[in-house]
N, C-alpha and C positions, 0 to 999 in steps of 0.2 A: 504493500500500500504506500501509495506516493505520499511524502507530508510536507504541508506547506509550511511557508514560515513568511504566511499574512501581518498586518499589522495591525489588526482586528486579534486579541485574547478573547475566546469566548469559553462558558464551559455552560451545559443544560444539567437541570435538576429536573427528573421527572421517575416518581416511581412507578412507569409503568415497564419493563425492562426492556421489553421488545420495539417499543416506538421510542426508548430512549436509544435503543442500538442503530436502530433504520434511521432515526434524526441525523444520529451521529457520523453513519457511514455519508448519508445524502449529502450534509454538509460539508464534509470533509471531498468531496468531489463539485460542489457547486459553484465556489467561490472561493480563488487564490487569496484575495485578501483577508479571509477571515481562518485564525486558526484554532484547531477545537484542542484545547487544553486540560479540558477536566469532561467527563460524563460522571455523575451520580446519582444515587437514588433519592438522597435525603439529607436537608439542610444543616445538619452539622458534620455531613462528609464535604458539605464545598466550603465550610467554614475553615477547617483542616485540610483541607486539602494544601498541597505543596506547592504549586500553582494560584492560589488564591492570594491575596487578588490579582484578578483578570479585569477587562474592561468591561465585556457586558456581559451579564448573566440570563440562560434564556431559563424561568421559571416558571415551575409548574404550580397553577392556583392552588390545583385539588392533593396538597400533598398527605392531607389527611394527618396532621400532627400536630393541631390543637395550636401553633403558632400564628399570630396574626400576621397577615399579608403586608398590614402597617406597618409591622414592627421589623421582617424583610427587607423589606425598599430602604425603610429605615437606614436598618445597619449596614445593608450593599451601598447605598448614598455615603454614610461615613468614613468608609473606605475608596470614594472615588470609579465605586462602579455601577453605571447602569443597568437598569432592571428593564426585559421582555419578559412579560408576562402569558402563559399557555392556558386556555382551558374550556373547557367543554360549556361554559357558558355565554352565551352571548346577550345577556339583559345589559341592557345599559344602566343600571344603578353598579353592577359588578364594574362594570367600565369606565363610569364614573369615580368612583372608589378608586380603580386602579391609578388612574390619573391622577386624581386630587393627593393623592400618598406619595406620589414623587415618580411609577413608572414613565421610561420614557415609551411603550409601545405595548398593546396587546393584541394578542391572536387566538382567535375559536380555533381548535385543531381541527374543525371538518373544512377550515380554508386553504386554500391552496397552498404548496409546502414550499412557491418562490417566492410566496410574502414574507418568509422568514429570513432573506437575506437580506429584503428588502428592510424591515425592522430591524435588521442587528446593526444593518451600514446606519441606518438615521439614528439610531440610539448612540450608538459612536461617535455619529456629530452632534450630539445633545438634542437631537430632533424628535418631534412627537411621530408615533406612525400608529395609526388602525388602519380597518381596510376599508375601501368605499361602501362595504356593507355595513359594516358599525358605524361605520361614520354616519349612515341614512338612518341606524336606528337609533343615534346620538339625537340625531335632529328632529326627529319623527314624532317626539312620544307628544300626547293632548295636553300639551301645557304653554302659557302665556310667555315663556323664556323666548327671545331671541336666536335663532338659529349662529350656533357658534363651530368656528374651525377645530380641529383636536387641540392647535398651535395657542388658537384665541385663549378656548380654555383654560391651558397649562398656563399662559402669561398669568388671569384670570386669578386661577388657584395660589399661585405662588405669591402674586401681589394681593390680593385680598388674605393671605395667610401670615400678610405683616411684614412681608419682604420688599426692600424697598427698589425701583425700580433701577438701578444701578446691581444688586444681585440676582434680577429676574432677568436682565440680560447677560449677566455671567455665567446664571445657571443654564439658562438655553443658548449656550454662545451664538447669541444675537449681538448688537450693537444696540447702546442706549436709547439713540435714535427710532430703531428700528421698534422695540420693548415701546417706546411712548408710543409711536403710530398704530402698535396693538390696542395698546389701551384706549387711546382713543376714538379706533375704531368699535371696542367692547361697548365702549358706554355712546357712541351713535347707536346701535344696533337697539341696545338698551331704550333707548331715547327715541326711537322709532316704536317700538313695542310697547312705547305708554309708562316706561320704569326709569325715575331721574336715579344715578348712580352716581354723579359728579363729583359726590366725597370717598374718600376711602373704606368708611365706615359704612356707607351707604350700597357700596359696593360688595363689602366683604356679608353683610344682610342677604341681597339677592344672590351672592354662591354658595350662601350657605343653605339657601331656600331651594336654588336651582341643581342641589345636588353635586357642585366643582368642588366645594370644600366639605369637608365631614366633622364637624365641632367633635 
């Protein structure tokens, strides 16, 4: 077996053993830039792992071990790495969760398996990724919210979670610039849809209502 030596470190968590081997063989043939470092079952083997850390981690929601997915992203954030998120569910309140906790991408496993390069490269660059199917059932649901980008969002979550907007463009290596024309494209959109958001507090109200941020 050929190994690459990408500039993409990745390793998956997923206890299912058999689509952890088939991820890992597919990966390891898909994409030169990305190199698979670790496979394991269960999240205090990538904790210890010899290889950890790595840059992005592709994790499995359903690992069935009583640890919060918050508290995850968490400690992969602390250490400088990005979280993909895996899992048989595709409700967008799961989706939302995901995002407002700090992942940078999530994928239903019954989607296609070239999305997953495709979220490991944008995670890499600090970029948001779902797939234009969550994305529609992001936007979909019967509620009065403004229809928001995955990107909108993440600015959204992170600056209404108290982050000031000089960190919201560090975290998503954007430019300052760029972080304020989010924003004030959020609160147009807001501002359109009947909801003044103009203050900070005001704002962090309606992501907390709109499900971006989780109190």
């Amino acid at each position: 077996m050929s190994i690459h030596t990408g500039n993409i470190r990745l390793a998956i968590v997923d206890d299912h053993k058999m689509l952890l081997g088939a991820l890992t063989e597919w990966i390891r043939g898909a994409a030169d830039d990305i190199s698979m470092v670790a496979a394991v079952a269960t999240w205090p083997e990538l904790l210890t792992h010899p290889e950890f850390p790595v840059d992005v981690v592709l994790l499995d929601l359903d690992l069935k071990d009583n640890i919060p997915v918050v508290l995850k992203i968490s400690t992969l954030k602390t250490t400088g790495v990005k979280t993909v998120l895996m899992s048989t569910y595709s409700d967008p309140k799961f989706v939302r969760e995901a995002l407002a906790a700090g992942a940078h991408g999530y994928l239903v496993k019954s989607e296609d398996a070239s999305m997953i390069v495709q979220a490991i490269r944008a995670a890499h660059r600090g970029q948001m990724f779902v797939s234009d199917e969550l994305d529609l059932a992001l936007n979909s649901e019967p509620n009065d919210a403004p229809k928001l980008s995955a990107q909108e969002r993440r600015v959204m979550a992170l600056y209404a979670a108290g982050e000031p907007v000089k960190s919201v463009a560090y975290e998503l290596s954007i430019s300052e610039e760029t972080a304020k024309s989010y924003l004030k494209r959020i609160r147009e959109k807001y501002r359109s849809s009947g909801f003044d958001v103009g203050t900070k507090v005001a704002l962090r109200k309606r992501a907390i209502l709109d499900g971006i941020i989780i109190e």
